[in-house]
PAVOLUM-704858 format. One record per residue (C-alpha): residue number from 1; residue in one letter; x, y, z. Coordinates in steps of 0.1 Angstrom, whole numbers, plus 5000, padded with zeros to 4 digits. Each point is the difference from the previous one (the first is absolute). Last residue first. Layout:
<recs>
(NUM "a" (X Y Z))
...
</recs>
This chain:
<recs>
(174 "x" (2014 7250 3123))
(173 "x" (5023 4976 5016))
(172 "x" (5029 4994 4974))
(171 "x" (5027 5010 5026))
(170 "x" (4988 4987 5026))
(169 "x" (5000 4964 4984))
(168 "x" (5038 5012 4984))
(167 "x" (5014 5007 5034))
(166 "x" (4981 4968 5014))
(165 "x" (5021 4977 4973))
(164 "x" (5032 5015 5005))
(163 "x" (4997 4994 5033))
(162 "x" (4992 4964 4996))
(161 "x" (5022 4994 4973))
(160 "x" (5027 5011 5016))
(159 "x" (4993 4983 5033))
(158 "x" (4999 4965 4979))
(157 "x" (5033 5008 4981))
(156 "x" (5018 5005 5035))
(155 "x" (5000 5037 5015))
(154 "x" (5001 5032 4988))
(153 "x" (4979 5022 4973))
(152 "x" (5005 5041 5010))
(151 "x" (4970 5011 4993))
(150 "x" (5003 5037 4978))
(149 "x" (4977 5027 4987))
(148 "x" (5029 5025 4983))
(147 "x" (5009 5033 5020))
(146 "x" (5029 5009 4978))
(145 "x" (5025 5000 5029))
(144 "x" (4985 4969 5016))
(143 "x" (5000 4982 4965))
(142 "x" (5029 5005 4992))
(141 "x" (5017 4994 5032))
(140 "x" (4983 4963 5002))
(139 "x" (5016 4995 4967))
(138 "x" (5039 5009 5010))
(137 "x" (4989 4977 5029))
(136 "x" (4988 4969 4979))
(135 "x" (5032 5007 4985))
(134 "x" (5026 5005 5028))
(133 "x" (4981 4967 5008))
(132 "x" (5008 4977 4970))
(131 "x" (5035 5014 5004))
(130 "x" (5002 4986 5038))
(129 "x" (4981 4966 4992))
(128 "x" (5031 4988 4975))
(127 "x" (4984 4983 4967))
(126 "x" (4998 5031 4982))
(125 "x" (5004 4994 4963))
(124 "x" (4974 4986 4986))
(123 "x" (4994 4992 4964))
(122 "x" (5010 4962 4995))
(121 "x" (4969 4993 5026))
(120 "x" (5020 4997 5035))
(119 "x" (4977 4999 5030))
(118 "x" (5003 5023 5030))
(117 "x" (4983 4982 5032))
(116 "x" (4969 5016 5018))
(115 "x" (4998 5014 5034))
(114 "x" (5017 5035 4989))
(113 "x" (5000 5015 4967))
(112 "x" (4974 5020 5006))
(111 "x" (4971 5006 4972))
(110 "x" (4988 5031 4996))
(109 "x" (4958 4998 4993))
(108 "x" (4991 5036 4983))
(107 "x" (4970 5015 4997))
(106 "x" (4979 5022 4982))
(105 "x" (5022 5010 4974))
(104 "x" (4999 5030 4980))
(103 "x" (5026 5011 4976))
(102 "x" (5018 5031 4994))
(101 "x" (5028 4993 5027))
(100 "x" (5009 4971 4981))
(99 "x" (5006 5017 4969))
(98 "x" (5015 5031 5017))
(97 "x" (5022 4977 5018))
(96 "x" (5012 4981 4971))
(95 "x" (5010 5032 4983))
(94 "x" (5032 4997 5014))
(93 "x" (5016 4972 4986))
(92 "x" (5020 4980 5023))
(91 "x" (5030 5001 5014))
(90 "x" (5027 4975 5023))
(89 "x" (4997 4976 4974))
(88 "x" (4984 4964 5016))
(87 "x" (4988 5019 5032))
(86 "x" (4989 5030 4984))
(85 "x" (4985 4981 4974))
(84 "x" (4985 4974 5020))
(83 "x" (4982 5029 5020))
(82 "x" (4989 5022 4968))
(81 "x" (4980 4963 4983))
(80 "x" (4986 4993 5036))
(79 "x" (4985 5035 5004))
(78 "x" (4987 4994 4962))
(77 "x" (4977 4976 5009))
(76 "x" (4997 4967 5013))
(75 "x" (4978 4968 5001))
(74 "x" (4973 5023 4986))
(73 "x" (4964 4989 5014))
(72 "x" (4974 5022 4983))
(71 "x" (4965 4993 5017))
(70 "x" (4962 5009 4984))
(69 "x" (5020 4997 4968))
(68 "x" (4999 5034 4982))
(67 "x" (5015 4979 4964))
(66 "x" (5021 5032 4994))
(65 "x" (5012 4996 5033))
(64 "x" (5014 4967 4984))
(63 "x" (5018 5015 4970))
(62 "x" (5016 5027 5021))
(61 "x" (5013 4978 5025))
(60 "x" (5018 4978 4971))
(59 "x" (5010 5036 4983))
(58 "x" (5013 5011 5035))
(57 "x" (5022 4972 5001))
(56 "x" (5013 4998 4968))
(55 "x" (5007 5033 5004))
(54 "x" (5020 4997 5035))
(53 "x" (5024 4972 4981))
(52 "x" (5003 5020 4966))
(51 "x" (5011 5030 5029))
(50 "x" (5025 4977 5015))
(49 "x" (5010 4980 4974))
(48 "x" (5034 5031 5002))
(47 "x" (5009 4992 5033))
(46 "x" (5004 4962 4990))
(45 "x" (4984 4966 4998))
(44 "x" (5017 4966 5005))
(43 "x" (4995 4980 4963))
(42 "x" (4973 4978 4987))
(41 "x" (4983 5029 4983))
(40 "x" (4967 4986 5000))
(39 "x" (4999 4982 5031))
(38 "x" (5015 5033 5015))
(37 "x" (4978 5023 4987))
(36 "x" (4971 4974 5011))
(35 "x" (5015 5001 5036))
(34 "x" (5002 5037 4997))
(33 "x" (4961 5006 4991))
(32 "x" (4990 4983 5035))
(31 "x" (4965 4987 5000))
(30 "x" (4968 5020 4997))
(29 "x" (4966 4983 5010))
(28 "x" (4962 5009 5001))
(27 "x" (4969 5000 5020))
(26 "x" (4993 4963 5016))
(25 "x" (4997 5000 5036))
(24 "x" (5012 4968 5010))
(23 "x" (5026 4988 4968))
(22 "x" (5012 5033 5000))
(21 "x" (5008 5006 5031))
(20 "x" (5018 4965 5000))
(19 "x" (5019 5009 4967))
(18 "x" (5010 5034 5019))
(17 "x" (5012 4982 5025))
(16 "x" (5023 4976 4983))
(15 "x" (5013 5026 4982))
(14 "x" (5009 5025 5030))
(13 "x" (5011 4972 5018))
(12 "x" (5030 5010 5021))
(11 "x" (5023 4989 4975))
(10 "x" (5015 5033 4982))
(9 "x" (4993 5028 5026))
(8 "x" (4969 5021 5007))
(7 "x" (4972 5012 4985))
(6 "x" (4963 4987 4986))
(5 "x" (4979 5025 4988))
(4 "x" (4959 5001 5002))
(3 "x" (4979 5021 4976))
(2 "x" (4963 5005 5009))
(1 "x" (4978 5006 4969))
</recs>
């Protein structure tokens, strides 16, 4: 099973790209736990949905690796659930990083927020460019410092699909 993340900012198409990976190469798909916890809960979320929020999310990308797809595509993980957090409440809790440190993925596709337009859902909160970049780099530091397979994804939607595409080709070649 090769398991493929996709990082980066609210509205630089992690969604859209992970329902286009999947529609290609078949395998697998995890969504985003915290936009069910918020449908559900029809309210803004707090520091302390945090660890209901991460849980959710690991139980959704538990259930599917149970399945041992030939490809895993999680439209986030738990690196995204710790970022918002600290940006949102200033904290987070801490044994996100064990958890995410204690899991394997084979690659991750993060998704800059540059060349493609923010677009307001009802659940994000970034519109200006200059936040939605202090995160794509608070994830890009993550992943250098804990030597994590990363592409960088730029470009218009066509170029992102394109390199996305090829990363994920080389990545399933036997």
């Amino acid at each position: 099973m090769k398991v493929v993340v996709l990082a980066g900012p609210e509205s630089s198409g992690k969604s859209w790209l992970a329902a286009e990976l999947q529609a290609h190469f078949g395998g697998v798909m995890v969504g985003e736990y915290v936009r069910h916890f918020i449908d559900h809960h029809q309210r803004d979320t707090c520091l302390a949905d945090i660890p209901d929020i991460a849980q959710g999310q690991l139980a959704w990308e538990d259930a599917a690796r149970a399945q041992q797809p030939r490809l895993l595509i999680l439209d986030t993980h738990l690196l995204t659930n710790k970022l918002w957090s600290l940006t949102l409440f200033g904290d987070y809790p801490a044994w996100l990083d064990s958890e995410l440190l204690a899991r394997h993925y084979d690659l991750h596709l993060l998704l800059s927020p540059e060349d493609v337009e923010w677009t307001a859902d009802g659940q994000r909160c970034q519109p200006a460019l200059a936040d939605r970049q202090a995160f794509f780099q608070a994830s890009l530091e993550w992943m250098q410092q804990h030597r994590q397979p990363v592409i960088v994804i730029r470009g218009d939607w066509e170029e992102r699909r394109r390199v996305a595409f090829s990363a994920v080709e080389q990545l399933l070649q036997p």
